[in-house]
C-alpha positions in Angstrom: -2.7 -35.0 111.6 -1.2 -37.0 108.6 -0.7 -35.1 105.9 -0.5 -37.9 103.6 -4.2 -38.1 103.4 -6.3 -37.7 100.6 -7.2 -34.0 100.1 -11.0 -35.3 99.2 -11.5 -38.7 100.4 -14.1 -39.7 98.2 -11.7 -39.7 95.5 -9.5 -42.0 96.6 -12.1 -44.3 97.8 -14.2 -44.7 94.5 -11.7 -43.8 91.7 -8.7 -41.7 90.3 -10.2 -38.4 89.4 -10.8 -37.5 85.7 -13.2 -34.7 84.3 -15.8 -36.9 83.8 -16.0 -38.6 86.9 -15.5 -35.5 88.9 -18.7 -34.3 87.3 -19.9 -37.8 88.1 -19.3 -36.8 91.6 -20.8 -32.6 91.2 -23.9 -34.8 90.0 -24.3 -37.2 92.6 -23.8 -34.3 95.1 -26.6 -32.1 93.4 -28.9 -35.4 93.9 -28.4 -36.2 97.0 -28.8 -32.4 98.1 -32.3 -32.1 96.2 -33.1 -35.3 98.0 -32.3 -34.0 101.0 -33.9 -30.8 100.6 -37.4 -32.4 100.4 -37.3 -34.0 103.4 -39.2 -31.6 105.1 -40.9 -30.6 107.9 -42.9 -27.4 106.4 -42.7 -24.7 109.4 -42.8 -20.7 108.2 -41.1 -19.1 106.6 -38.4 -21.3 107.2 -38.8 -25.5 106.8 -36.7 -27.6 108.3 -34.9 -30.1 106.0 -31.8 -31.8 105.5 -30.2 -29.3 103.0 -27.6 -28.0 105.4 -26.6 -31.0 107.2 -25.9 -32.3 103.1 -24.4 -29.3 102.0 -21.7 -29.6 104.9 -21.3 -33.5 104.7 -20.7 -32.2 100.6 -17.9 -29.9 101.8 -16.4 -32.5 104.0 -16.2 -35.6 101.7 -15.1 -33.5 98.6 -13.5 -30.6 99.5 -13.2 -26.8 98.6 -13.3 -26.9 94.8 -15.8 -30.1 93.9 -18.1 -28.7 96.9 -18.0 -25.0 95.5 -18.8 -26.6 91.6 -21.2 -28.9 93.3 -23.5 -25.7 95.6 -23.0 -23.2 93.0 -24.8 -26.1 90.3 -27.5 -27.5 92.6 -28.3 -23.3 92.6 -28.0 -22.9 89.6 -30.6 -25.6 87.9 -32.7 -24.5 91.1 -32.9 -20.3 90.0 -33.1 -22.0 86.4 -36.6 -23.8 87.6 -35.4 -27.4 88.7 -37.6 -28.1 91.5 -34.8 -29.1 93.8 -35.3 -26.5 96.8 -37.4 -27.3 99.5 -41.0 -28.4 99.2 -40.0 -29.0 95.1 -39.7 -25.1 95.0 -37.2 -23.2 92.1 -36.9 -20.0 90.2 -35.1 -17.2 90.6 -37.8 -16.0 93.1 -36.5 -18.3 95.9 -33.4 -15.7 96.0 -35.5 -12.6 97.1 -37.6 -15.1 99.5 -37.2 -15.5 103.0 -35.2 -18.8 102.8 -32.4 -16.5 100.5 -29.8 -16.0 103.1 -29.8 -19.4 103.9 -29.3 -20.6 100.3 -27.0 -18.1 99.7 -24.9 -19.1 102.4 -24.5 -22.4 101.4 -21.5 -21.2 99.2 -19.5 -20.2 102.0 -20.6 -22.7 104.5 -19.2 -25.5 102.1 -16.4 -23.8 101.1 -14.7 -23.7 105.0 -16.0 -27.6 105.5 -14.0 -28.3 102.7 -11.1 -26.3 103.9 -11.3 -27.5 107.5 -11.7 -31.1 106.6 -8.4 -30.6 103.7 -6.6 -30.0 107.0 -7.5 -32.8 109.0 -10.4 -31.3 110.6 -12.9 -33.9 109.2 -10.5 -37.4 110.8 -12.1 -37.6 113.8 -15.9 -37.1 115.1 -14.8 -34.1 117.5 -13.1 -32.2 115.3 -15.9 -32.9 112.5 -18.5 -32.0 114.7 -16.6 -28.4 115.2 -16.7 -28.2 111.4 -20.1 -29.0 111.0 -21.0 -26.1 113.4 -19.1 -23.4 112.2 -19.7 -24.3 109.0 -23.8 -24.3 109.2 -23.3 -21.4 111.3 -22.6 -19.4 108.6 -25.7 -20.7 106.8 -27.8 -19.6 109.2 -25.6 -15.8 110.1 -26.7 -15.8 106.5 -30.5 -16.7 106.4 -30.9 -14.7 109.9 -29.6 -11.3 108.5 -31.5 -11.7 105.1 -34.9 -12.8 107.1 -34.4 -10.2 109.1 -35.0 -7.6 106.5 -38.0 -8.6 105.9 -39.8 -9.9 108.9 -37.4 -8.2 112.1 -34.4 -9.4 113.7 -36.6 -10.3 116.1 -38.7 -12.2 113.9 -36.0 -13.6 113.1 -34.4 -14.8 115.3 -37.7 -16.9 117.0 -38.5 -18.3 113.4 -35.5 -19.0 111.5 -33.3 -20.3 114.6 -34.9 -21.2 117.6 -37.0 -24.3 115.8 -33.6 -25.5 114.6 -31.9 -25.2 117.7 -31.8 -28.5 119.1 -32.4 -30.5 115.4 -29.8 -28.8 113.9 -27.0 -30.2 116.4 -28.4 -34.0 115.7 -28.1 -33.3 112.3 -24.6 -32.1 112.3 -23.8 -35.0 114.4 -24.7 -37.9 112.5 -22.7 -36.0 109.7 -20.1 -36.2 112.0 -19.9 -39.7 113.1 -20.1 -40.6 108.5 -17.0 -37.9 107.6 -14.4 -39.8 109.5 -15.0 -42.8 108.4 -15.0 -41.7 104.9 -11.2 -40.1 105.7 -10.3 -43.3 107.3 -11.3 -45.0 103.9 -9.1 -43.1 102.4 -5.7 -43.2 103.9 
C-alpha cells in the first residue's frame, strides 16, 4: 500500500478541495444516489435498486467524512419530502417502513467504505470487492433486523435477502472493477 495516495481520490482527480466544491461533490453524490435509487425492480416489501451498490461506490471514491455529509443529506431532503427513495418515495414515513433498516444503515455502511478504501483497501479490485461486501453487509444486517420486527426473521430473511443474493454480488462488483481505477487516477 502507498501511503502517498490521495485520502479521497476524487479530489485529486477533479480539483483542490474548497467548501464550495466539496459541497459540489455532497451534491453530485445525492444525485447520483436518487438516480440510482429509481432504478428499480419493484419486489415487496423490499425493491431492488442500485442505492447500495451507490452508497458504497460513495464511500469509496470520497471517503469517511464527504460520504457521511453526502448519506446523512440525501436522508435528510428524502424524510424532508424529496422524492429521492425508491420508486420516488420520501417523508419521514419511509423511516418506520420496512425498507428503514436498510436506509438507516447506509450511514455505517459508507462510513467503513470510506475507511477501508482511506487505507488502501479500494487500489485493487480484490480488495475493493471485500469492501463492497462488508460494507453492504451491514446495510442489509440492518434492513434484516428492522424487517424483521415487522414481518418475522423468517420473513425476513426469504424477502429482504434471498432475492438479492446473487444481484447483489454483480452489483458490488462492477463497483469494484470503477474504485481502482479512480485511486489509480489519483496517485
Amino acid at each position: 500500500m502507498n501511503l502517498s495516495l490521495s485520502k479521497q481520490p476524487l479530489r485529486s482527480v477533479f480539483w483542490s478541495m474548497s467548501s464550495m466544491r466539496e459541497a459540489g461533490l455532497v451534491m453530485l453524490g445525492i444525485v447520483l444516489l436518487a438516480l440510482a435509487s429509481q432504478l428499480v425492480i419493484p419486489l415487496k416489501p423490499v425493491p431492488l435498486t442500485f442505492q447500495s451498490a451507490m452508497v458504497v461506490a460513495i464511500g469509496m471514491l470520497y471517503g469517511t467524512r464527504l460520504s457521511l455529509f453526502t448519506i446523512m443529506g440525501y436522508l435528510f431532503i428524502g424524510s424532508l419530502g424529496v422524492p429521492v427513495f425508491s420508486g420516488l418515495s420520501s417523508g419521514v414515513g419511509t423511516f418506520f417502513g420496512p425498507t428503514a433498516g436498510y436506509l438507516i444503515g447506509f450511514i455505517p455502511a459508507t462510513l467503513l467504505a470510506g475507511f477501508l478504501a482511506e487505507r488502501g483497501w479500494a487500489q485493487n479490485i480484490f480488495s475493493a470487492f471485500v469492501t463492497a461486501c462488508l460494507s453492504v453487509s451491514i446495510i442489509f444486517l440492518s434492513g434484516l433486523t428492522v424487517l424483521s420486527h415487522i414481518i418475522g426473521w423468517h420473513q425476513a430473511i426469504m424477502l429482504g435477502l434471498m432475492p438479492f443474493i446473487f444481484t447483489e454480488p454483480l452489483k458490488l462488483l462492477a463497483v469494484s472493477l470503477v474504485t481502482p481505477r479512480c485511486w489509480k487516477k489519483s496517485a
